[in-house]
C-alpha positions in Angstrom: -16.3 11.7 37.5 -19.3 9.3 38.0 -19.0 6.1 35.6 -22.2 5.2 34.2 -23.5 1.8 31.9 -26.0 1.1 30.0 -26.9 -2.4 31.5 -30.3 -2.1 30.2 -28.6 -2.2 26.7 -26.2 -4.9 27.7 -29.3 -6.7 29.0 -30.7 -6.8 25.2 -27.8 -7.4 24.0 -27.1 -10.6 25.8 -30.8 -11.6 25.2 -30.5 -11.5 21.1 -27.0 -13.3 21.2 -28.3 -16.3 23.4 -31.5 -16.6 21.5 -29.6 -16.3 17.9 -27.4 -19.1 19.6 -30.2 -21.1 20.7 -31.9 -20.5 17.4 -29.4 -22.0 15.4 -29.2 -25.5 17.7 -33.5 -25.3 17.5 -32.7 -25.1 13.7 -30.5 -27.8 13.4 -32.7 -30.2 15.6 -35.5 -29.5 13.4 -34.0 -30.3 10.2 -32.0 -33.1 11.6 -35.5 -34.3 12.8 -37.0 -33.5 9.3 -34.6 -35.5 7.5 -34.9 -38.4 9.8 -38.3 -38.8 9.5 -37.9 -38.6 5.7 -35.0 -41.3 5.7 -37.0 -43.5 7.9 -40.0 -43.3 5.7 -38.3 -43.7 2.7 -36.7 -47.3 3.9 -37.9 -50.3 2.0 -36.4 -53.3 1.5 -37.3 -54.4 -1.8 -36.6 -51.1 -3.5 -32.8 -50.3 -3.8 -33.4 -47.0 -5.3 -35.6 -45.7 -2.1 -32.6 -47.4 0.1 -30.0 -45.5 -1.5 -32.3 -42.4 -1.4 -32.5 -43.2 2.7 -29.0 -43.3 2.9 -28.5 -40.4 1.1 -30.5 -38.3 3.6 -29.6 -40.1 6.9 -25.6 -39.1 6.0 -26.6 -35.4 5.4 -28.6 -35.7 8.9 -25.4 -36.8 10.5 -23.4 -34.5 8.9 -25.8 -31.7 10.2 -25.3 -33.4 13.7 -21.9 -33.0 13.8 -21.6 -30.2 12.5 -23.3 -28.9 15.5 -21.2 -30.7 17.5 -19.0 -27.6 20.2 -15.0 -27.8 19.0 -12.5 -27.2 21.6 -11.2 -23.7 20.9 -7.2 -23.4 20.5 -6.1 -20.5 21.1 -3.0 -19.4 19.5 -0.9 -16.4 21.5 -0.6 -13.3 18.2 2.2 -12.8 19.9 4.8 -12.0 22.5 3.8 -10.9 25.9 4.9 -7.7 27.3 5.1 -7.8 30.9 4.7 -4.5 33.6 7.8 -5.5 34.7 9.5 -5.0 31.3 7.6 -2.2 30.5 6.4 -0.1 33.4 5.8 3.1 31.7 3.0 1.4 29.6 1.6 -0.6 32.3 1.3 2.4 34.5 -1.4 3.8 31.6 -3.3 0.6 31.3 -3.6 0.5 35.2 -4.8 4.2 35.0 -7.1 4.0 32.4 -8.6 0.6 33.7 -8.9 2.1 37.0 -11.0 5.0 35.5 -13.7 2.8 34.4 -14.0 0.7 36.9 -12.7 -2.5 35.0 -9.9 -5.3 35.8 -6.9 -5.4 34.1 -6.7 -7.8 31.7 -4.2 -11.2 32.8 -2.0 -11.0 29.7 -1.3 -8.5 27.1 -0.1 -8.9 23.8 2.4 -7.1 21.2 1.2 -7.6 17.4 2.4 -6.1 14.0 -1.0 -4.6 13.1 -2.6 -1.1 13.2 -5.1 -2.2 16.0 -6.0 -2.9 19.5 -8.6 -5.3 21.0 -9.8 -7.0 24.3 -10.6 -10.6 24.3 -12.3 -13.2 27.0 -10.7 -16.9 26.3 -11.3 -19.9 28.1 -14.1 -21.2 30.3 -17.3 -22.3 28.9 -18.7 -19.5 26.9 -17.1 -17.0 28.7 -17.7 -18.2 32.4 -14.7 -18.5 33.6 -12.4 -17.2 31.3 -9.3 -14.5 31.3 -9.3 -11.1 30.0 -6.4 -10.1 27.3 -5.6 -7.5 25.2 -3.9 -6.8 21.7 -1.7 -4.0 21.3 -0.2 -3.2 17.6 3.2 -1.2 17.5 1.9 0.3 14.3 -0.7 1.9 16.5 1.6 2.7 19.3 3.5 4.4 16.5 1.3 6.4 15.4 -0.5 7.9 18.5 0.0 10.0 20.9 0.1 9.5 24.8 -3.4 11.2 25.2 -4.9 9.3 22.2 -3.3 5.7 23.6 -5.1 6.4 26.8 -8.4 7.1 24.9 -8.2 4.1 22.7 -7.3 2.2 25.9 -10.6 3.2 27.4 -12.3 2.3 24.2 -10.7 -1.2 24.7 -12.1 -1.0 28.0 -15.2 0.1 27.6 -16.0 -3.1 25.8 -15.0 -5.1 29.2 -17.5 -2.6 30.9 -20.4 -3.8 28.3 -20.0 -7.4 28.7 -19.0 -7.6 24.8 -16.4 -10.1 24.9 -18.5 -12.0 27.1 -21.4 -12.2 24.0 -18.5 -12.3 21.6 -18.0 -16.0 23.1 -21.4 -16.6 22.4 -21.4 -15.1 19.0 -18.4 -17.1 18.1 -19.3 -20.2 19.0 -22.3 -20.0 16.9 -20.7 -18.2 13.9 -18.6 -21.2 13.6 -21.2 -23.7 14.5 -23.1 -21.9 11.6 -19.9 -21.9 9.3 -18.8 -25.6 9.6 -22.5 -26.7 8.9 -22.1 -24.7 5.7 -19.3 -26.3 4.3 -20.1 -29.7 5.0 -23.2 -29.2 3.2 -21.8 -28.3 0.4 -23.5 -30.7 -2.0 -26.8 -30.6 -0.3 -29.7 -28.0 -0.7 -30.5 -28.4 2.8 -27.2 -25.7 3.1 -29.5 -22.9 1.3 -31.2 -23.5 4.9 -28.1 -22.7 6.7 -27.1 -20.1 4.3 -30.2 -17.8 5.1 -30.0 -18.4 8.6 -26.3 -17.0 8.5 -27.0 -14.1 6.6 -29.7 -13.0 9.4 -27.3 -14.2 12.2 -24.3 -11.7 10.4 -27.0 -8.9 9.8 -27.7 -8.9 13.6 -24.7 -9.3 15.5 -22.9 -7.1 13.0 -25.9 -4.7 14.2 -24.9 -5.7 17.9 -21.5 -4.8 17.2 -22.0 -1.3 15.9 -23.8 -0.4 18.5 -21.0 -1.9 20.9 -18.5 0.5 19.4 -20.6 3.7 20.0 -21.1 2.6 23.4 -17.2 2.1 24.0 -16.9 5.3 22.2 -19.1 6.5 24.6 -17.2 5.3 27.5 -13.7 6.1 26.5 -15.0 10.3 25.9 -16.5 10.1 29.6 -13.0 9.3 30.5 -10.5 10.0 28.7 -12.3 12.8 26.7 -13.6 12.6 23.0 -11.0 14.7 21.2 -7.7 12.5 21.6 -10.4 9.8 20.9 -11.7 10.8 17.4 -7.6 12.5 17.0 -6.8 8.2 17.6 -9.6 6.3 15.5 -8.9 9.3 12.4 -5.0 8.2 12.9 -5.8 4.8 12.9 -8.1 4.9 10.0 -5.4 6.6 7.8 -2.4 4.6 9.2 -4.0 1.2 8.6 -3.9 1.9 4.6 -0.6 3.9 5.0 1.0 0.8 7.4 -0.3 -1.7 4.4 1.6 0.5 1.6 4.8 0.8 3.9 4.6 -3.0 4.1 4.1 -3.9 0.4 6.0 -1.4 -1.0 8.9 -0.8 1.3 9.2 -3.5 4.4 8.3 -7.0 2.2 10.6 -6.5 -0.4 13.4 -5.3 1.8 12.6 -9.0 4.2 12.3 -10.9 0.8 15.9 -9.7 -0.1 17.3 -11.2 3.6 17.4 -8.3 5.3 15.4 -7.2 8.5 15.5 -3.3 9.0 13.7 -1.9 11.9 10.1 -1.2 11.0 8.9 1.2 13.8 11.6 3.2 12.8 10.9 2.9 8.8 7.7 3.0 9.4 7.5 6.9 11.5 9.9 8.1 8.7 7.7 6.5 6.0 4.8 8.4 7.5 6.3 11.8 8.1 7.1 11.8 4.4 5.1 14.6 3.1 3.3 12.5 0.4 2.1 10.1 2.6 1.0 12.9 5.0 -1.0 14.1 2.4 -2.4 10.9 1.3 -3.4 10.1 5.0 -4.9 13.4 5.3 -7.2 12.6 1.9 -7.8 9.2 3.4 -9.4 10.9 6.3 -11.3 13.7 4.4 -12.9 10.9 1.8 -14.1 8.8 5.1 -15.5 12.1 6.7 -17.4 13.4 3.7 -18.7 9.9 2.1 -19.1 7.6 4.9 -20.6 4.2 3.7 -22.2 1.7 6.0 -22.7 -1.6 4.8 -25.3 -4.3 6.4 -22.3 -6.7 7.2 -19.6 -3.9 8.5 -18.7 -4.9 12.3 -17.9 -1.3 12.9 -19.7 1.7 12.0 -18.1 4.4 9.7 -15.6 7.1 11.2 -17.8 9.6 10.2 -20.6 8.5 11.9 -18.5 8.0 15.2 -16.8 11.4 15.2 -20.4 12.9 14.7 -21.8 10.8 17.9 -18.5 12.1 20.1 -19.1 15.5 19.0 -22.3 15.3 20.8 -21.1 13.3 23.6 -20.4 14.1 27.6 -16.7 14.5 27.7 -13.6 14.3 29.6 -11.0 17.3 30.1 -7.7 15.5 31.0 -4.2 16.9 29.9 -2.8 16.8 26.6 0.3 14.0 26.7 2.0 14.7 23.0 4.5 12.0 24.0 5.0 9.2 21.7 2.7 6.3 22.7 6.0 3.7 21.5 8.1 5.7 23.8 5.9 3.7 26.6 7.9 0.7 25.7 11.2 0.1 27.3 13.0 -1.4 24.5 10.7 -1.4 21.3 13.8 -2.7 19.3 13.6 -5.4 21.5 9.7 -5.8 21.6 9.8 -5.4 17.4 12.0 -8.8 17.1 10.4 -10.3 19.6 6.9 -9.4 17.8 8.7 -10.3 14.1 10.3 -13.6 15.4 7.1 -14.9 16.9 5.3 -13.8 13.6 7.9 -16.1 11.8 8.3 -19.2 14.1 7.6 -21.4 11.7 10.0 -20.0 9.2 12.7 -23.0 7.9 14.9 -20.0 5.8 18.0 -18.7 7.9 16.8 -15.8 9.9 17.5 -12.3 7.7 20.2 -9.8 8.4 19.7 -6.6 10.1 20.4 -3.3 8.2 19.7 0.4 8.3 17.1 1.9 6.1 19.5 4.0 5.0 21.6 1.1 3.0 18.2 -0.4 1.4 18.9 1.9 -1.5 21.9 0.6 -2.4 21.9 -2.6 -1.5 18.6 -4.3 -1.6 16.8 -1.4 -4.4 19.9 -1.1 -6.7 20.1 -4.6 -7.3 16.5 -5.2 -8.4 16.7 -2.2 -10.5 19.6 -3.9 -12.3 17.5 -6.9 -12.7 15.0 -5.1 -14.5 17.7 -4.2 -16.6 18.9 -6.9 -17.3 15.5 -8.8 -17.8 15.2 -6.3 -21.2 18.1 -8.4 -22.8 19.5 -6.4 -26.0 16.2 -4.3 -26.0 18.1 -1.6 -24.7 21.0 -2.1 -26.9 21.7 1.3 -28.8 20.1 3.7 -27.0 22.2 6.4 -25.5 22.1 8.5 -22.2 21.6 12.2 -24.0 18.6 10.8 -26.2 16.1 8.2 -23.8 13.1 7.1 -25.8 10.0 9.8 -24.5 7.6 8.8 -27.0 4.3 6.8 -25.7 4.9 4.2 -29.1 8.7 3.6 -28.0 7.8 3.0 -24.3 5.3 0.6 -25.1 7.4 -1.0 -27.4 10.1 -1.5 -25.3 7.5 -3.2 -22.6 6.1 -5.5 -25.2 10.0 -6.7 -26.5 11.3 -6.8 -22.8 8.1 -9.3 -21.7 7.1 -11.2 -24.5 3.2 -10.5 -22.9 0.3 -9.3 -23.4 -0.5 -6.3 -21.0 -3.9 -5.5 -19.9 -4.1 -1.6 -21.6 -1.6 0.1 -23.9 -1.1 2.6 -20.6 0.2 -0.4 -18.6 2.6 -0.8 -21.8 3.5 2.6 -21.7 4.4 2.5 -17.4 5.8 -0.6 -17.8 8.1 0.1 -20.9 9.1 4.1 -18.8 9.8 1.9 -15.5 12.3 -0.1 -16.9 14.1 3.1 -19.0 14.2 4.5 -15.3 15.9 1.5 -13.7 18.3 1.3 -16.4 19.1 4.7 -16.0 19.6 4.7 -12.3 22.0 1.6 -12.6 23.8 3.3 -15.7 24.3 6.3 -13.8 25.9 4.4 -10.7 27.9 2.3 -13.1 29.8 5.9 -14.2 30.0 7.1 -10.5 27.0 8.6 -9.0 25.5 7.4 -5.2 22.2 6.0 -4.6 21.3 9.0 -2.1 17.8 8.4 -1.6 14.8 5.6 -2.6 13.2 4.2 0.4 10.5 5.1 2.6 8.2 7.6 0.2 11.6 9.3 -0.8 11.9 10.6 -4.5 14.6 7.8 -6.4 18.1 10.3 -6.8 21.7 9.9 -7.4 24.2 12.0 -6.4 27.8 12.9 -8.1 29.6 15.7 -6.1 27.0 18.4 -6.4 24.9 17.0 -9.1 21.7 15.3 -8.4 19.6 13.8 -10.7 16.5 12.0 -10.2 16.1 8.9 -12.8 12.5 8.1 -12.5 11.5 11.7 -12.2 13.5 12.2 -15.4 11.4 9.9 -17.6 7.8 11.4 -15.7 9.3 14.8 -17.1 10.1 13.9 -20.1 7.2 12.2 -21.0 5.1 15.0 -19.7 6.9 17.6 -21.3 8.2 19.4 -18.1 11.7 18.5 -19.1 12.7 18.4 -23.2 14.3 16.8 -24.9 17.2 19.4 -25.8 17.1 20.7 -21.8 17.7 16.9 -21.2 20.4 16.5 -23.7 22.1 20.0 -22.3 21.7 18.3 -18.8 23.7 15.0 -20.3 26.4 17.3 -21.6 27.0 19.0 -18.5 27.5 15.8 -16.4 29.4 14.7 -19.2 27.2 12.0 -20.2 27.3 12.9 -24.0 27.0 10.2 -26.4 27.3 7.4 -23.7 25.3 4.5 -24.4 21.9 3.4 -21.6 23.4 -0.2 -21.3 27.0 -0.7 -21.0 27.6 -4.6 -22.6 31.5 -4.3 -21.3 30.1 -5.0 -17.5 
């Protein structure tokens, strides 16, 4: 298939990023100038006041100078470097896809813990001269298939085919020009003058950008073919706030604790969870149907993209389901690689590795039992068969338990049910039940032979009125829970 380019556009392009550059230096020679001028007019030797004044404004003319002043740029790798000889399967699609539209492969490429992938152009003098390099998340990797890695590949590429990273040097070196002239202004009013001259520098490179990405869109459906595209940018979209959630709510904590468990592998089961699915799914359908596009966003909405790809020339290639991480050799290997790089600086004693399966019970079950514990005797009394279900006794026991001020009575209310639920999940392992389940999106259960009860799910019931009080109590009896108390003081 014939390649095409807009150069004309690249041509622009280039012309409004040099003369934004070049505007900014012509700005801060003319004020530099300006306050010079005023300094020097203001000297006189018999008035100190008009000497101090002079000095005042011949310091914030320096500072403007060197401000302006080019800073060395140190680049800092994201990463660890995966090599084609290490991983041939993956090189083998970057050489393919690069190939396709006509660009150089880029010197190095990168592994990162992030949902994304981007190109790059560092060293040389504003981009003469410098090497190409690429970011690839496993997150991403994760997530996609074969056919939708190739088309965000070409993406990628396409913004080596539009001389983007080339500007982006340009645009860089001013945006920080622009930003270090800001802060050391601080105190001075001449910043307001800097200030607006930022906002219409963001305003039109973030334009720039935008139209950047529907040009690399462009190139990778010519390629590569627009459906795996817009299948990869919708996964993409919805993983980034589902990889977040995984990492708050399920990876962090189990890394706080000293333990690493592997996180591609958390991660796919955390996703197929049928919750998240369905969150991800409603992540995409809000983005689709109320796309918003704000003067500063870099990229424009999903929405807006799929639509211009749905109207695009396109590709036919064949469909490869394959897992895009299966292109690694060793991801295991790549992950603590990735993970160790991300915590080179790290004094504390590198954590130890464990299965997600034994989070439950080791890592979960134990802060669950501090939250119990935390409640001192506020839990004193209160017996298996007959848990507290009214709103005024939950809130209670939140406001005892903390000895604070929450921000709504409903905080109260969560607050005061989430720590009945912990203390019911370590109460019920205390009498001989198994932490079955409680990671990765999973449902919090305990198991005892055949019985199963879920202790968080209990109090929602409860509280709801899906599950009574006398079904509960029935339920307590059959488990032979009767008349045993919430908090056992003997252990």
């Amino acid at each position: 298939m014939a390649r095409t380019t807009g150069r004309p556009s690249v041509m622009g392009r280039a012309i409004v990023a040099i003369a934004l550059f070049v505007g900014f230096y012509v700005l801060a020679i003319v004020v530099i100038a300006a306050l010079g001028a005023i300094a020097y007019s203001l000297w006189d030797g018999d008035s100190r006041f008009y000497m101090r004044v002079s000095v005042l404004v011949a310091g914030t003319a320096l500072a403007v100078f060197v401000s302006t002043i080019p800073r060395r740029d140190h680049f800092v790798a994201p990463g660890p470097e995966l090599t084609a000889e290490e991983h041939p399967q993956l090189f083998e699609v970057l050489r393919d896809v690069a190939n396709a539209t006509g660009q150089e492969m880029p010197s190095v490429v990168y592994a990162e813990l992030d949902v994304n992938a981007w190109v790059a152009q560092r060293g040389g003098i504003l981009g003469a001269g410098s090497r190409r390099m690429m970011g690839l998340g496993l997150p991403l990797l994760g997530l996609l298939t074969v056919s939708e890695f190739r088309a965000i590949v070409a993406h990628e590429f396409g913004h080596y085919d539009g001389q983007d990273t080339r500007l982006g040097a340009w645009i860089h070196k001013a945006r920080s020009a622009i930003s270090i002239t800001i802060m050391s202004l601080e105190q001075s009013v001449i910043r307001f003058v800097f200030v607006g001259y930022s906002r219409l520098f963001l305003r039109v490179t973030q334009s720039i950008s935008r139209r950047q990405e529907y040009a690399a869109d462009a190139l990778a459906a010519r390629v590569v073919g627009a459906a795996p595209l817009i299948s990869g940018l919708q996964k993409s979209h919805a993983g980034t706030e589902a990889f977040h959630a995984f990492m708050q709510h399920e990876f962090l904590p189990v890394l706080a604790a000293g333990y690493l468990p592997s996180m591609s592998e958390g991660l796919d089961r955390f996703m197929r969870h049928e919750r998240v699915t369905e969150l991800m799914e409603q992540s995409i359908s809000r983005e689709m149907e109320r796309p918003r596009l704000e003067i500063y966003d870099s990229h424009p909405p999903l929405a807006h993209r799929v639509a211009a790809l749905e109207n695009a020339p396109t590709a036919e290639e064949p469909t490869d389901t394959r897992p895009a991480i299966g292109l690694l050799a060793d991801r295991g290997a790549v992950e603590r690689a990735t993970w160790t790089h991300e915590n080179r600086d790290a004094k504390a004693r590198p954590p130890e590795p464990m299965a997600w399966d034994d989070v439950a019970e080791k890592v979960h079950l134990e802060v669950w039992r501090s939250v119990r514990d935390a409640s001192g005797g506020v839990l004193d009394g209160i017996l298996l068969d007959r848990l507290p279900m009214t709103w005024e006794a939950q809130k209670e026991i939140a406001i005892r338990t903390s000895k604070a001020r929450f921000s709504s009575p409903k905080v109260a209310i969560q607050q005061g049910r989430h720590i009945l639920a912990c203390a019911l999940t370590v109460r019920l392992v205390e009498l001989g039940f198994k932490v079955r389940s409680g990671v990765l999106g999973e449902t919090v259960s305990v198991e005892r032979g055949s019985v199963v009860v879920e202790p968080f799910e209990v109090l929602e019931a409860l509280e709801s009125g899906e599950l009574t009080a006398a079904e509960w109590e029935r339920r307590c009896m059959d488990m032979h829970l009767g008349g045993l108390l919430l908090r056992n003081r003997d252990r």
